[in-house]
C-alpha positions as CSV (number, residue, x, y, z in Angstrom):
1,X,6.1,-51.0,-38.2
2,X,7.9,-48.3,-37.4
3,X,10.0,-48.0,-33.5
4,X,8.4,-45.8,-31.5
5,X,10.7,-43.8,-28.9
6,X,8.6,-42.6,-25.6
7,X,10.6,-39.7,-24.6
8,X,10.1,-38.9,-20.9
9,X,8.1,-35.4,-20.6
10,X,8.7,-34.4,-17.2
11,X,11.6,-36.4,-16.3
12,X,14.3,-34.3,-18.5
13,X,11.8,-31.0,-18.9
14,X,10.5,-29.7,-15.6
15,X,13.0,-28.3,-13.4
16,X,13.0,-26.6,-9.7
17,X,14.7,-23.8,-7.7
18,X,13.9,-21.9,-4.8
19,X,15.6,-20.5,-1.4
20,X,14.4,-19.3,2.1
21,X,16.2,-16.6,4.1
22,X,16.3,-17.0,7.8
23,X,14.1,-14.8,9.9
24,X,15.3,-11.3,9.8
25,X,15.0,-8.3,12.9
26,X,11.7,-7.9,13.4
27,X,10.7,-11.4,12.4
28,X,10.5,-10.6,8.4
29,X,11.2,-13.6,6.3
30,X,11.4,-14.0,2.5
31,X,11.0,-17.2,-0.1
32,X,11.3,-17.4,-3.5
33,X,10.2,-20.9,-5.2
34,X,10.4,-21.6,-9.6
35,X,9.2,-24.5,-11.4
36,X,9.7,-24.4,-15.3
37,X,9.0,-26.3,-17.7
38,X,11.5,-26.4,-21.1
39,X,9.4,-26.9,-24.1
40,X,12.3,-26.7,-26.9
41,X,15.6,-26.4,-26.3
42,X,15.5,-22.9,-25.9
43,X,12.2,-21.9,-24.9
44,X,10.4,-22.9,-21.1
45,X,7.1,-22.0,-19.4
46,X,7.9,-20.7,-15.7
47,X,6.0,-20.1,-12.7
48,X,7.2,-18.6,-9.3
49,X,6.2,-17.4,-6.1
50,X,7.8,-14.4,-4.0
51,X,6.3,-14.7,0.0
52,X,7.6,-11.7,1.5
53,X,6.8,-11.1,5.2
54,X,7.8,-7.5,6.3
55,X,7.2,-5.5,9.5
56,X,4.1,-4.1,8.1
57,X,2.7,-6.0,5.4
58,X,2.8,-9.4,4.4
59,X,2.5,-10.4,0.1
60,X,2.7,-13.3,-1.9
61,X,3.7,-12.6,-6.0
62,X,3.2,-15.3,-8.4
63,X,4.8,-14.6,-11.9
64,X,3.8,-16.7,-15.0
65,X,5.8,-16.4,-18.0
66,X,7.5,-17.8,-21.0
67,X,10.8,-16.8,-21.2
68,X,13.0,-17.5,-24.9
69,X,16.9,-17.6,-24.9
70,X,18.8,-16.1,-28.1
71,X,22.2,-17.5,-27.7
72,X,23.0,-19.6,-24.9
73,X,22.7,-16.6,-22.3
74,X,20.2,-13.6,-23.5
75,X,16.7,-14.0,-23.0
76,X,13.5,-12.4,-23.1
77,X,10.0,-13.1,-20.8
78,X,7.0,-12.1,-20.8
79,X,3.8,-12.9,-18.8
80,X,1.6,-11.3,-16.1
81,X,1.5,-11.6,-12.6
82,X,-0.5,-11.5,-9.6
83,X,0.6,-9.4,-6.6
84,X,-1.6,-10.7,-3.3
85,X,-1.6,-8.7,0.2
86,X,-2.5,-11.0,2.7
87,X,-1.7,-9.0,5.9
88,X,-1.3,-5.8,6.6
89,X,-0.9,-3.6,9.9
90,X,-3.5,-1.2,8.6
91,X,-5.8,-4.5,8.6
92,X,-4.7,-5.5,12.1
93,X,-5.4,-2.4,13.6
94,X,-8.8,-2.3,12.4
95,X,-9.7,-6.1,13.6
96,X,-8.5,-5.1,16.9
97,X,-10.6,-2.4,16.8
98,X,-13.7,-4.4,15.6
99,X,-13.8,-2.3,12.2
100,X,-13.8,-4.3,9.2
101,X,-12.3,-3.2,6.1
102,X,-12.8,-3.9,2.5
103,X,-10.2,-6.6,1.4
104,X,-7.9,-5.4,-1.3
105,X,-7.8,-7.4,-4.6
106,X,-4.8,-8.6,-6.0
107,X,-2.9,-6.3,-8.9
108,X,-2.5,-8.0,-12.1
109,X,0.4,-7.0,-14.1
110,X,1.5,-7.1,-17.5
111,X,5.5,-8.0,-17.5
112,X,8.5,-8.2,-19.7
113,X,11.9,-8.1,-19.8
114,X,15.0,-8.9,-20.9
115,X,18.1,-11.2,-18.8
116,X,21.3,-12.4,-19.2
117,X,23.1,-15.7,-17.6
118,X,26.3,-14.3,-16.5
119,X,27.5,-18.2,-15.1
120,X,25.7,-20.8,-13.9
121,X,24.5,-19.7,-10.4
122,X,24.7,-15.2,-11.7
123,X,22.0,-14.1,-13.6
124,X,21.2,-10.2,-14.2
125,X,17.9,-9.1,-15.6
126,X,15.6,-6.2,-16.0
127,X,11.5,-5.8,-16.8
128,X,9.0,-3.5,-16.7
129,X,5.8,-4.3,-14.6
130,X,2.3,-2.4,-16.3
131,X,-0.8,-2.7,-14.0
132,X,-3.8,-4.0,-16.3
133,X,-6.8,-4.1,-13.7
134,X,-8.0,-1.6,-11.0
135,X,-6.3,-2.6,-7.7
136,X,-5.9,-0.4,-5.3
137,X,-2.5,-2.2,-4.4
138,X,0.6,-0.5,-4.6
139,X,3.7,-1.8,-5.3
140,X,5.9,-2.5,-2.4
141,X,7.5,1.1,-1.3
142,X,5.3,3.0,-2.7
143,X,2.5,4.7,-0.4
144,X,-0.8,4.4,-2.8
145,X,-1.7,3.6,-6.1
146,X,-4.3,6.0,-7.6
147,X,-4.2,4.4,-11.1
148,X,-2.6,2.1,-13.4
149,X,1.2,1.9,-12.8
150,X,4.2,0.7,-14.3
151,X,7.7,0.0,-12.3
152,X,11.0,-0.7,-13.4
153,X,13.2,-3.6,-11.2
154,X,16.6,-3.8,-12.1
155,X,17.5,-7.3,-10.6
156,X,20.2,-10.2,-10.2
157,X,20.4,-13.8,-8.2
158,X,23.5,-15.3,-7.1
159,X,23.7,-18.9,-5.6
160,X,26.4,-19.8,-3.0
């Protein structure tokens, strides 16, 4: 009979990342968290979460995506993404004045983009976000959403 090797899935596979800033004026705070798992060499599934707690509003993001690397720096992702409010001071004014609202559901994007690993800790990336259900959620500066909307981030991460 053959030798059989038991490669260890998670153990040299899944991988972790996140970071906290401290509490800002105001008592805003932000979070990111990633777990990702590789399933080749050059292709992982990854899941985040973006908590952002601003004066008015308070969200939670959670991206899922698969994300392929051409080289050993370019990459492409796609996936979709759910985009929750969980408080906002429109809300509170209304609970303090005994008037309750309808509760927003949560936008569900399409996403894709493309990125590039400048070093280790610099990355650089850009994507397009396409609304795919009927939220009435809009997308964090913008006032309303009267439709299905798309946005364009232009982003980076540095680790020090």
């Amino acid at each position: 009979m053959g030798a059989q090797t038991n490669e260890p899935l998670l153990a040299n596979r899944l991988y972790a990342d996140g970071h906290s800033y401290p509490d800002f004026l105001f008592g805003e705070k932000h979070a990111w968290l990633l777990i990702g798992y590789s399933i080749t060499g050059s292709t992982a599934v990854e899941i985040q979460a973006f908590y952002d707690k601003y004066v008015m509003e308070e969200r939670l993001r959670v991206p899922l995506t698969v994300k392929q690397y051409f080289g050993s720096k370019w990459y492409v992702f796609s996936g979709v993404e759910y985009d929750f409010l969980l408080t906002s001071m429109e809300n509170l004014d209304a609970i303090q004045q005994n008037i309750t609202k309808p509760q927003i559901k949560p936008r569900l994007d399409y996403l894709g983009g493309v990125g590039y690993d400048v070093q280790k800790d610099f990355m650089l990336d850009v994507k397009v976000n396409q609304q795919i259900n009927d939220s009435k959620l809009h997308y964090f500066g913008q006032k309303t959403n009267t439709g299905r909307n798309s946005l364009l981030t232009i982003g980076g991460r540095y680790k020090f």
